[in-house]
C-alpha positions in Angstrom: 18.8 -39.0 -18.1 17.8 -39.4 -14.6 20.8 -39.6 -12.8 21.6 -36.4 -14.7 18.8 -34.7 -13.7 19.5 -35.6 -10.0 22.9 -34.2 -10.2 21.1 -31.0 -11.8 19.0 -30.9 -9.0 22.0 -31.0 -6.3 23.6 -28.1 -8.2 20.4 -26.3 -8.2 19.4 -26.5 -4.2 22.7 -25.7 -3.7 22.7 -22.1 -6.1 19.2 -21.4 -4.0 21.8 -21.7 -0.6 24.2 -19.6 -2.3 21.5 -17.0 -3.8 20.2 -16.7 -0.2 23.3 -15.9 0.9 24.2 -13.2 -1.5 20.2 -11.8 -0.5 20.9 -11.2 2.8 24.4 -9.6 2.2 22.8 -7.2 -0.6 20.2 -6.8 2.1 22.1 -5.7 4.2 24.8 -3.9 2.7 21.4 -1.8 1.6 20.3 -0.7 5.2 23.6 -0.3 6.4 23.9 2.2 3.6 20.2 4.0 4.2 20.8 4.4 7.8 24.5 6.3 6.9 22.1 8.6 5.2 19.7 9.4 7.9 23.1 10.0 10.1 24.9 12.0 7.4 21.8 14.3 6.3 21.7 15.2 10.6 25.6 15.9 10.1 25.5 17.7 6.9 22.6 20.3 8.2 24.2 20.9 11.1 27.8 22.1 9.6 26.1 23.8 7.0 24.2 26.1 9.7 27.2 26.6 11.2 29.2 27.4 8.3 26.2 30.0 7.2 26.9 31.7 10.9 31.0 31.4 10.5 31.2 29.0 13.1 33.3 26.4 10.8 35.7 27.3 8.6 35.3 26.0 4.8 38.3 23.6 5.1 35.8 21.9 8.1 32.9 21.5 5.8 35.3 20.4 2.6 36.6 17.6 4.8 33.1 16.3 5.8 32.3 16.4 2.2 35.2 14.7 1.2 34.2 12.0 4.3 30.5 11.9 2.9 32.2 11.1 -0.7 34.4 8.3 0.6 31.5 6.9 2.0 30.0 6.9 -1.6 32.6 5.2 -2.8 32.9 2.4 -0.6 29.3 2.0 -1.1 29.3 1.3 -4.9 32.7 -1.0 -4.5 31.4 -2.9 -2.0 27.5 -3.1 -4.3 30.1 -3.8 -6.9 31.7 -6.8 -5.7 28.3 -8.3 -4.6 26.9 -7.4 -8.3 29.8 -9.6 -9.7 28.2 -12.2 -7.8 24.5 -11.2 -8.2 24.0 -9.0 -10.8 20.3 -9.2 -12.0 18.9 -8.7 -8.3 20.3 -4.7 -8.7 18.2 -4.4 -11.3 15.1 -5.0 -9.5 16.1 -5.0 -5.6 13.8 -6.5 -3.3 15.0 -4.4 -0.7 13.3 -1.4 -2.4 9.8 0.2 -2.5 7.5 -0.5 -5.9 7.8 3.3 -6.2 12.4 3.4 -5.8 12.1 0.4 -8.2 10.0 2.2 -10.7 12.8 5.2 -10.8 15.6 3.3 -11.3 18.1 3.3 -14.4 20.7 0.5 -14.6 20.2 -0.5 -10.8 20.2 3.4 -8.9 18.9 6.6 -10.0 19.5 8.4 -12.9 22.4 11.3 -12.7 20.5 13.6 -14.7 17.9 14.0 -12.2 20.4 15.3 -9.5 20.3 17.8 -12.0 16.5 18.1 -12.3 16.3 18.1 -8.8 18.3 21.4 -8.7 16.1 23.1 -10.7 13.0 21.8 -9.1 14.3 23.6 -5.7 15.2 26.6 -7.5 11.5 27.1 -7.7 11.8 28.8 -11.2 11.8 27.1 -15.2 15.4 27.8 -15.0 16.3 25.5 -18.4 13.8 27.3 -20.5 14.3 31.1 -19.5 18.2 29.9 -18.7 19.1 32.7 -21.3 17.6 35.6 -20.3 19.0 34.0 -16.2 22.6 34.1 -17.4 22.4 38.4 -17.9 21.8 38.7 -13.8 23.8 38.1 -11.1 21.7 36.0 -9.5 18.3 34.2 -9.3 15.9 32.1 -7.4 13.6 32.7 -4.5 16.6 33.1 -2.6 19.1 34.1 -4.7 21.0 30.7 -4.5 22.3 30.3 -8.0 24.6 33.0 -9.6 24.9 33.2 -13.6 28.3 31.0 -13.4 26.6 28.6 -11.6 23.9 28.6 -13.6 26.4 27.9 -16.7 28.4 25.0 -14.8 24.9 23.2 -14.2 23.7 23.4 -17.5 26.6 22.2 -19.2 27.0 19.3 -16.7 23.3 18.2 -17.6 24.2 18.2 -21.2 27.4 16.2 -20.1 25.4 13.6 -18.2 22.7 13.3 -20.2 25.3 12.4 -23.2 26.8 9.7 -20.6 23.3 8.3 -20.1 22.8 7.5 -23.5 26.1 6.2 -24.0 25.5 3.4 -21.0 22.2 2.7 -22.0 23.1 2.2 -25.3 26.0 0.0 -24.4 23.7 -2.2 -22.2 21.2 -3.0 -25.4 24.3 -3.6 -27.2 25.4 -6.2 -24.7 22.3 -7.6 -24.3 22.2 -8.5 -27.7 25.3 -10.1 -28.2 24.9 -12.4 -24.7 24.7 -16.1 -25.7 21.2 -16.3 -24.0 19.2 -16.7 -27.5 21.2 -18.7 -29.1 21.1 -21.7 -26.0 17.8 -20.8 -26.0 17.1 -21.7 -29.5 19.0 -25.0 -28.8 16.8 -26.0 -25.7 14.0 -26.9 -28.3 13.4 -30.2 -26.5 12.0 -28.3 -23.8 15.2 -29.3 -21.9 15.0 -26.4 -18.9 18.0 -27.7 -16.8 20.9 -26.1 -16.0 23.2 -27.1 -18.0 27.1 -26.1 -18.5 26.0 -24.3 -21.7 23.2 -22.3 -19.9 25.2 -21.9 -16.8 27.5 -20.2 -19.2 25.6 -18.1 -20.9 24.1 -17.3 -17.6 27.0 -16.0 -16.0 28.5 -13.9 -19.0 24.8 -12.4 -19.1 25.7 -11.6 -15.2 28.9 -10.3 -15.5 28.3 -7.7 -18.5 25.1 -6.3 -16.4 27.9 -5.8 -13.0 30.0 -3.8 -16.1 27.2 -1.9 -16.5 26.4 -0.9 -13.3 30.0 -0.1 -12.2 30.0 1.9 -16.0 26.6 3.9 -13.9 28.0 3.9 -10.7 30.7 5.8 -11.8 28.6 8.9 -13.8 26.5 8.9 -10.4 29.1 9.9 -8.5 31.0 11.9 -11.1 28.1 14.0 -11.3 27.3 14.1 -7.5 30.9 15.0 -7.0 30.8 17.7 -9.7 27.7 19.4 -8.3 28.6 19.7 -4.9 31.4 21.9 -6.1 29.0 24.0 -7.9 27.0 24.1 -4.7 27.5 22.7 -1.6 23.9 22.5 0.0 22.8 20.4 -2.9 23.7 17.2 -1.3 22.0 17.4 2.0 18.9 18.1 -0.7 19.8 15.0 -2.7 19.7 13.1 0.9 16.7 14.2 1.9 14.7 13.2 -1.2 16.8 9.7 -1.1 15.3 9.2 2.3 12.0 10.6 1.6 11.4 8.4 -1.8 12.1 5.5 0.5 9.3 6.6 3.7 7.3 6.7 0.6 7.3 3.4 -1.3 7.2 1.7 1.6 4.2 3.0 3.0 2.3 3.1 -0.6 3.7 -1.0 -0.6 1.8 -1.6 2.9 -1.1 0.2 2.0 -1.1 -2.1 -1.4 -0.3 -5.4 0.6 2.4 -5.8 -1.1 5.4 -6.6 1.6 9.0 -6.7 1.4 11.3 -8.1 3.4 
């Protein structure tokens, strides 16, 4: 009825408030973490120069890693706790480009294409001729990768690839057993308020997409973690693209009108 409606209403105005809220944290929580990049690339390039002249021991340049890791980590808890509040706006961030948004796999980039991007820099086909690489001793314009390497990387693609499949299948699995069709099917009446049964359904939807992007959150950094101990320069690489892809979008979004806050 009416009065119903009204009450609806109040509840409504007062999840806008409340999704605001959780916009600009996400927002926030977002740049915060893009300008630790820009600071981390300049302190990563640095120590490696000086470890390539022995001016830093490796012990010096395994604890910056280690500090560059952390950081990581409290980035995807902290995206973590906000997803458990906000769960679909990782999925489609406003605070990203057209062009980030159009890479993404379960709300960040896919793991596999640290990978990829490793063999893009090597400047060579390295997963087709990787055979015929493994006889050497080492490969690339300049000689970066040795055949052990080589191995480690291509069995930790196959690994993450096999992970990526897993999650993605696991998040069409729990999309279609979420509640969502079936209150649909009972809204027939063309009854669109938020009710207690779609608030519901709703929320479970939310929570198994958070699941889901801790489940992704987790391989991303596995991985991440697993190639800088197959090589170290990788990550400043990694950053540099991150940062890059970002310059990017946003300057293809202006010159498209299309603005973001």
């Amino acid at each position: 009825n009416l009065c119903n409606c009204k009450k609806r209403t109040i509840v409504s105005s007062n999840l806008v408030e409340t999704s605001y809220s959780d916009q600009v944290r996400e927002q926030r929580c977002y740049d915060d973490w893009m300008k630790l990049q820009k600071h981390e690339l300049t302190e990563l390039l640095h120590a490696l120069n000086l470890s390539s002249e022995g001016r830093i021991t490796d012990f010096e340049l395994t604890q910056l890693l280690e500090k560059i890791m952390d950081h990581c980590q409290d980035y995807c808890d902290q995206r973590s706790r906000l997803a458990r509040r906000d769960a679909a706006a990782y999925f489609a961030p406003n605070w990203c480009s057209s062009l980030e948004n159009f890479g993404l796999w379960v709300a960040g980039c896919r793991p596999s294409s640290f990978i990829s991007l490793l063999y893009a820099l090597s400047g060579l086909e390295i997963e087709s001729k990787l055979p015929d690489f493994l006889q050497g001793d080492k490969f690339g314009d300049r000689g970066e990768y040795s055949a052990a390497q080589l191995s480690k990387i291509n069995e930790l693609q196959s690994k993450t690839i096999r992970e990526e499949e897993k999650i993605s299948l696991l998040g069409h699995e729990d999309m279609a057993d979420q509640p969502l069709a079936r209150v649909v099917m009972t809204k027939l009446d063309h009854n669109y308020c938020l009710d207690g049964d779609v608030n519901e359904a709703l929320e479970e939807n939310g929570q198994a997409m958070a699941s889901l992007l801790e489940e992704a959150d987790r391989l991303r950094l596995s991985t991440v973690k697993e190639l800088i101990d197959i090589l170290t320069p990788f990550l400043s690489s990694a950053k540099k693209l991150r940062l890059c892809m970002k310059e990017w979008g946003m300057k293809r979004d202006r010159e498209h009108d299309r603005n973001r806050e």
